[in-house]
DRENVEXMI-996872 format. One record per residue (C-alpha): residue number from 1; residue in three letters; x, y, z. Coordinates in steps of 0.1 Angstrom, whole numbers, plus 5000, padded with zeros to 4 digits. Example, Ala and Ser with C-alpha at 12.3 -4.5 7.8 and 13.67 -1.06 7.14 Angstrom:
   resi   resn     xx     yy     zz
      1    ALA   5123   4955   5078
      2    SER   5137   4989   5071
//
This chain:
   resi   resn     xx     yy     zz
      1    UNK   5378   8691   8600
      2    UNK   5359   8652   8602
      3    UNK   5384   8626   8599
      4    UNK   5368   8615   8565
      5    UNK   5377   8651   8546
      6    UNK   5413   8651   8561
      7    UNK   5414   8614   8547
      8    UNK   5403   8629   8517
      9    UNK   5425   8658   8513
     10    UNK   5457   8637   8522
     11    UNK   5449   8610   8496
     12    UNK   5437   8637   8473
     13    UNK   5471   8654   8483
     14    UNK   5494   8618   8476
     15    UNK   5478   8619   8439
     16    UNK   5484   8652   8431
     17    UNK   5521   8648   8443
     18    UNK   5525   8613   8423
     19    UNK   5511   8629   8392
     20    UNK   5535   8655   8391
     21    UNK   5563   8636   8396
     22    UNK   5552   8603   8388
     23    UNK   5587   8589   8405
     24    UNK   5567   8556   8421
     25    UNK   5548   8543   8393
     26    UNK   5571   8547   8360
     27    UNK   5600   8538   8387
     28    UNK   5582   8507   8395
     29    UNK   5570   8502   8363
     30    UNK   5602   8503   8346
     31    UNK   5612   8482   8372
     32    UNK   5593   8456   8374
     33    UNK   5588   8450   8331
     34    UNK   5627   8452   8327
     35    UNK   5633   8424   8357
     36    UNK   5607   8405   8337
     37    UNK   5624   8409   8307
     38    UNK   5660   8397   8316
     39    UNK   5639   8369   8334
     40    UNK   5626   8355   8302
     41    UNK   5662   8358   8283
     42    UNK   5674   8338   8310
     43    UNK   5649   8311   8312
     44    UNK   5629   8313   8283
     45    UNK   5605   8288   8297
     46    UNK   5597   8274   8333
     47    UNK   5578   8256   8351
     48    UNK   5547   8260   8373
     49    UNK   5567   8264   8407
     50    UNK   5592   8288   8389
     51    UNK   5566   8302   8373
     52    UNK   5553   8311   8409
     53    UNK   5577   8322   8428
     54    UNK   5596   8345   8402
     55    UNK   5560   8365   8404
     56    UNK   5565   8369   8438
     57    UNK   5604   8376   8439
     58    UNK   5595   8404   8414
     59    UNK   5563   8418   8430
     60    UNK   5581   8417   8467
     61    UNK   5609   8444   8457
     62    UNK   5587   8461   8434
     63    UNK   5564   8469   8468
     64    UNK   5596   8479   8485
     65    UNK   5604   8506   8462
     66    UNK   5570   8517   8455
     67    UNK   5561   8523   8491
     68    UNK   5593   8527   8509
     69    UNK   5590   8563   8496
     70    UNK   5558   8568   8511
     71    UNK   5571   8588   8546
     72    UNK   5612   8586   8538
     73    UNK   5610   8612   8510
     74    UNK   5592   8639   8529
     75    UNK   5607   8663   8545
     76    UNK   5605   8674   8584
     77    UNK   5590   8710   8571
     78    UNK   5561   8688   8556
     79    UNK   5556   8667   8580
     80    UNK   5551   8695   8602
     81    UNK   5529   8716   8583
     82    UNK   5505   8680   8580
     83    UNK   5510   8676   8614
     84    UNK   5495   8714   8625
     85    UNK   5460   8703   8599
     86    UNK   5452   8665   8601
     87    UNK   5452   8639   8625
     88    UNK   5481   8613   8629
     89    UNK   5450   8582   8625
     90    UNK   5438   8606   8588
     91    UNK   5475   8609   8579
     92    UNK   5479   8568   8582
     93    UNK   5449   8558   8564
     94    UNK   5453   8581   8541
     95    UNK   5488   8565   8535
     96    UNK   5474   8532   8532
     97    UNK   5448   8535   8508
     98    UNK   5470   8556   8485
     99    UNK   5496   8528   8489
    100    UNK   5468   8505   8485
    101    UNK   5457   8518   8452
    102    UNK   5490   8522   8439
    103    UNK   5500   8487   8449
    104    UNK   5468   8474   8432
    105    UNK   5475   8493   8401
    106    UNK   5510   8481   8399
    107    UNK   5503   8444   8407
    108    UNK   5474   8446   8378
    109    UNK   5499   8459   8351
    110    UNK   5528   8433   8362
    111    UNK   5504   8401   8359
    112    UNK   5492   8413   8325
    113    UNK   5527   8423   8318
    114    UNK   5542   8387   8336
    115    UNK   5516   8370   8321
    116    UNK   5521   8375   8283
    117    UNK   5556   8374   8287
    118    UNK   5551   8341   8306
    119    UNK   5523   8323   8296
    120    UNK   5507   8303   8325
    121    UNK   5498   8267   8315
    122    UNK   5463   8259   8309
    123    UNK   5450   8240   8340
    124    UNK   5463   8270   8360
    125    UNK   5430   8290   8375
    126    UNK   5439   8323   8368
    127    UNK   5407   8343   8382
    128    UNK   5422   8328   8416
    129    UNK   5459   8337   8407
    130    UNK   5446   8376   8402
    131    UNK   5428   8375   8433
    132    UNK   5457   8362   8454
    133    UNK   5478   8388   8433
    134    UNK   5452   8419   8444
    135    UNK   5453   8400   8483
    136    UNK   5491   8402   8480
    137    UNK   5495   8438   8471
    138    UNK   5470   8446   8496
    139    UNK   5486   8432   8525
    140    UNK   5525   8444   8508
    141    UNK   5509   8482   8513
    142    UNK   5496   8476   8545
    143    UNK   5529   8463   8558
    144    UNK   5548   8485   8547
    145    UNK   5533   8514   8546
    146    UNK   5534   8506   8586
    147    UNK   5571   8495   8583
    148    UNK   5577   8532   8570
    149    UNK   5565   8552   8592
    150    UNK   5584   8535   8621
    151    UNK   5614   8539   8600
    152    UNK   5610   8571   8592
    153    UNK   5615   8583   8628
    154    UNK   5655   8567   8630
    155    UNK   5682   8576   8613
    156    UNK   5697   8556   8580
    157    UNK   5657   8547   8573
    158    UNK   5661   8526   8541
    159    UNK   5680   8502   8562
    160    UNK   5659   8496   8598
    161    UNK   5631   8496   8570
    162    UNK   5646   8461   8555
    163    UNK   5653   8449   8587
    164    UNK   5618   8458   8607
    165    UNK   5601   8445   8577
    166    UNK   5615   8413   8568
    167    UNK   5598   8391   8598
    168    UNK   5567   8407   8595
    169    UNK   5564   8405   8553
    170    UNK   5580   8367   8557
    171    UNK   5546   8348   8567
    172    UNK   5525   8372   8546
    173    UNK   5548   8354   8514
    174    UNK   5542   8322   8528
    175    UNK   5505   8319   8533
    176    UNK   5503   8336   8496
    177    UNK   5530   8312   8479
    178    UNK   5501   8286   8492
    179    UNK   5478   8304   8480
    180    UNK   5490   8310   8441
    181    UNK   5502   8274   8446
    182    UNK   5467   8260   8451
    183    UNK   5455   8280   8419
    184    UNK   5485   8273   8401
    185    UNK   5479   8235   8404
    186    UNK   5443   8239   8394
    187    UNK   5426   8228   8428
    188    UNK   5390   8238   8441
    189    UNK   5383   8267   8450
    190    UNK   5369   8261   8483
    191    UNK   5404   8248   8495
    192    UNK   5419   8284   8494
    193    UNK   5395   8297   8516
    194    UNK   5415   8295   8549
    195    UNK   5442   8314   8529
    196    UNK   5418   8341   8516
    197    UNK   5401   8347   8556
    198    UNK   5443   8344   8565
    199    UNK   5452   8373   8544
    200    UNK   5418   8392   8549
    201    UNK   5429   8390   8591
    202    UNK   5465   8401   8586
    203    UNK   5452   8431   8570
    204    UNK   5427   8442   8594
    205    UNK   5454   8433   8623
    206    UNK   5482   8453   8599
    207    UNK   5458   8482   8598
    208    UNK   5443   8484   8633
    209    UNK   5486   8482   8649
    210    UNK   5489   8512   8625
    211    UNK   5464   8532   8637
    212    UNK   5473   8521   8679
    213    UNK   5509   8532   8672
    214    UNK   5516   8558   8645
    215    UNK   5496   8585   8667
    216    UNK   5528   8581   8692
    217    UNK   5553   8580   8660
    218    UNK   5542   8611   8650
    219    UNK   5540   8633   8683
    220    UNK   5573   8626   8676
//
């Protein structure tokens, strides 16, 4: 089978299993609305920077439980029966999209959902916030979604995939705190660029790591 219909089949394969369980989304989901709930009883209002950041807080965990999942929960049965049809590089980037899709969906949903129950000041540019917000859970799913799969392989998995993940996700928050932060004060545009090309390169060097190493994680 080409590479492209064993992508196909395994992301095909992700939805079909999602849907019947639908564990990650309402999970996350429930997750994410009731953490922004108990954050507006305590605060009530905030200010930009708090504004920011308790986004970000929220969205960081909500990625970790949404994707964590993604080759923890399977089974060694399953994971041999993929391994006898598809290739370990269609197996990873069919992970990744799927991660990437449901990432993208949940991010959407918790801005609209963070948004009304926190409304953003006026003079914040919020076209550039979303877009930082899509960049963010692009580069979570990639991450992690690589984080995983390492994980996956060693024993108490949950654990080694906090630890393994934690200096890797760390500059990926920073360059995107800077990032919300420029279109949370209102600046040009043109001054998040180097942010945007930042993000755009640690997903492509996410992606391309994943597909080098996960064809030895999963001989194993």
């Amino acid at each position: 089978m080409q590479l492209a219909q064993q992508v196909k089949h395994l992301v095909k394969k992700e939805f079909v299993l999602e849907w019947r369980s639908k564990y990650a989304l309402n999970g996350v989901l429930l997750y994410v609305v009731s953490t922004v709930f108990v954050c507006y009883l305590s605060f009530k209002v905030v200010d930009k920077l708090t504004w920011n950041a308790l986004f970000w807080i929220i969205m960081l965990f909500a990625s970790i439980n949404a994707i964590a999942k993604s080759f923890l929960q399977e089974s060694k049965g399953r994971q041999l029966y993929i391994y006898t049809l598809a290739s370990p590089v269609a197996v990873i980037i069919a992970k990744t999209i799927y991660n990437s899709i449901l990432m993208m969906l949940i991010s959407i949903i918790a801005f609209a959902f963070y948004s009304l129950v926190f409304k953003p000041e006026a003079d914040i540019d919020i076209l550039m916030y979303f877009t930082a917000t899509v960049l963010g859970s692009l580069s979570f799913s990639t991450v992690f979604t690589m984080v995983s799969a390492i994980a996956s392989k060693a024993g108490n998995g949950g654990m080694l995939m906090a630890i393994l993940s934690f200096p890797v996700i760390i500059p990926v928050l920073i360059v995107l705190i800077k990032l919300t932060k420029n279109a949370v004060d209102g600046l040009d545009r043109s001054v998040s660029l180097d942010e945007i090309g930042l993000m755009l390169v640690v997903n492509v060097l996410v992606v391309t790591v994943s597909l080098l190493l996960f064809p030895y994680l999963w001989r194993d």
